[in-house]
C-alpha positions, -999 to +999 in steps of 0.1 A: +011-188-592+032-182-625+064-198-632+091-192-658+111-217-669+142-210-685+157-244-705+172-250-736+165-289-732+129-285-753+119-321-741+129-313-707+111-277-711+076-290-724+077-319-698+088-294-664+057-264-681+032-295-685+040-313-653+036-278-630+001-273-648-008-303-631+000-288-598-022-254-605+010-236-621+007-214-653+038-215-672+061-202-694+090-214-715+117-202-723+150-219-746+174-187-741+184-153-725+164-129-751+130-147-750+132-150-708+134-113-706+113-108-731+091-123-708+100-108-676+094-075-695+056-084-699+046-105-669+047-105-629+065-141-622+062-160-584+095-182-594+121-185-625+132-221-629+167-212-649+193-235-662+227-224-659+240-231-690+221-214-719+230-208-755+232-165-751+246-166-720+251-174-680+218-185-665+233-165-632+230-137-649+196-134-652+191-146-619+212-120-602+191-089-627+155-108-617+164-107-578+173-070-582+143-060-598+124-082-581+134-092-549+106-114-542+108-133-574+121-170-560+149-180-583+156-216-588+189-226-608+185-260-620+223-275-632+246-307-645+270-291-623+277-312-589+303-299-570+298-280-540+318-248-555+291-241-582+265-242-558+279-214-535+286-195-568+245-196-578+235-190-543+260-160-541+245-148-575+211-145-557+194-184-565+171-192-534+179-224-540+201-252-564+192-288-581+214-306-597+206-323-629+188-350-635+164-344-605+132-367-600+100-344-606+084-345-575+110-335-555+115-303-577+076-295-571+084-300-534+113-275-535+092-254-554+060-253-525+089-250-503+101-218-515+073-205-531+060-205-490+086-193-475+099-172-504+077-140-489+051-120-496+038-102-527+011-081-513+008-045-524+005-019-501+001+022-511-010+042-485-045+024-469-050+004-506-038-028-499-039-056-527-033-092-517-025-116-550-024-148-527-056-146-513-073-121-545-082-100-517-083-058-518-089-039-482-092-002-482-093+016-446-103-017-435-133-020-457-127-054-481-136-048-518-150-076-538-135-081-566-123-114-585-109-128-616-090-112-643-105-077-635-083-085-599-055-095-623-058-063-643-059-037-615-029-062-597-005-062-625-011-020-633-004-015-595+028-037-600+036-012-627+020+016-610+050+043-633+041+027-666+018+034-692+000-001-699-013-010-730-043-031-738-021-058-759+006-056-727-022-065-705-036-090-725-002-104-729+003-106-697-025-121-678-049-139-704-036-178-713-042-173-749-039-135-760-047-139-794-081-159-787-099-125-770-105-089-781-085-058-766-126-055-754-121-071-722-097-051-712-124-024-709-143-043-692-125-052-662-113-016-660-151-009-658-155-035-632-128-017-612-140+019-617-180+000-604-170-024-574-140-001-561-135+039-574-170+048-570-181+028-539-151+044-520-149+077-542-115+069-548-093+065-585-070+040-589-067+039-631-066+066-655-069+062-692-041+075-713-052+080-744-041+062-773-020+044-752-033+023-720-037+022-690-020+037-658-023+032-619-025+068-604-042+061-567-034+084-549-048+108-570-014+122-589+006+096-581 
């Protein structure tokens, strides 16, 4: 599960990002507006922790864009505020839930298992492909495809994007911890893996390779 926090407080930021890792969460911080869309522009997040109060702007804001581009994206505003009238107004905006500042840790990580279970499913269904990110499971016509890790990850975030053109530096971006420590080369190898363990055992295309540019989902063919 990946989590984006969005808080200016850089103590409070470090301490929330190093805490979740704890709990199996990958993070990412955020202190402002611009760098938490920069973000959401790149990666495929289960939650956005966001503080209300941010120094380019309403934290609502970006709550009410997130949820709708991404329905399914649990939104947690996190606040000083404690009256009763500023909670209706983040719940309105589209915030699955509200906790008011300061908050004891353990209780946030038990509102965050709360919603992240009931917050809905982020499975991936086109036509009789269906791709399940909870469970890193892939089915086609009933027939379950093995196929793990980050090459899972690869084909899971291109499906998510299935319009885009991908690049190899958005895709390492967006699913490898630490970019900048692995060559654009593995990239061609999990596309490889996909193309082995699931186009040609079902004779089936799910990636194409744009040249010069990426990467792009096309199953069904011409999609």
């Amino acid at each position: 599960m990946r989590i984006l926090i969005v808080e200016d407080e850089i103590t409070l930021n470090k301490t929330l990002a190093e805490g979740l890792k704890e709990f199996g969460y990958q993070s990412d911080i955020a202190e402002n507006l611009k760098d938490a869309q920069y973000y959401l522009d790149i990666r495929n997040y289960d939650l956005i922790l966001v503080d209300w109060m941010l120094p380019d702007g309403d934290g609502l804001e970006l709550v009410t864009s997130v949820k709708q581009a991404s329905p399914k994206t649990v939104a947690i505003v996190l606040s000083a505020r404690d009256d009763k009238d500023s909670e209706i107004e983040a719940l309105r905006a589209g915030a699955d839930d509200y906790i008011r500042k300061p908050f004891e840790f353990d209780v946030l990580v038990a509102r965050i298992e709360a919603r992240l279970r009931f917050g809905g499913s982020n499975i991936i269904e086109i036509e009789e492909l269906i791709i399940n990110p909870e469970e890193e499971k892939i089915t086609y016509k009933d027939t379950e495809i093995e196929l793990k890790g980050k090459p899972f990850e690869v084909l899971t975030h291109l499906a998510r994007h299935k319009d885009q053109i991908v690049s190899k530096e958005q895709l390492l971006d967006a699913i490898w911890e630490e970019p900048e420590l692995v060559t654009p080369n593995v990239i061609e190898v999990a596309i490889n893996q996909i193309r082995q363990k699931l186009d040609k055992p079902l004779g089936i295309t799910t990636i194409e390779t744009v040249r010069r540019r990426g990467y792009r989902f096309c199953f069904p063919k011409g999609a």
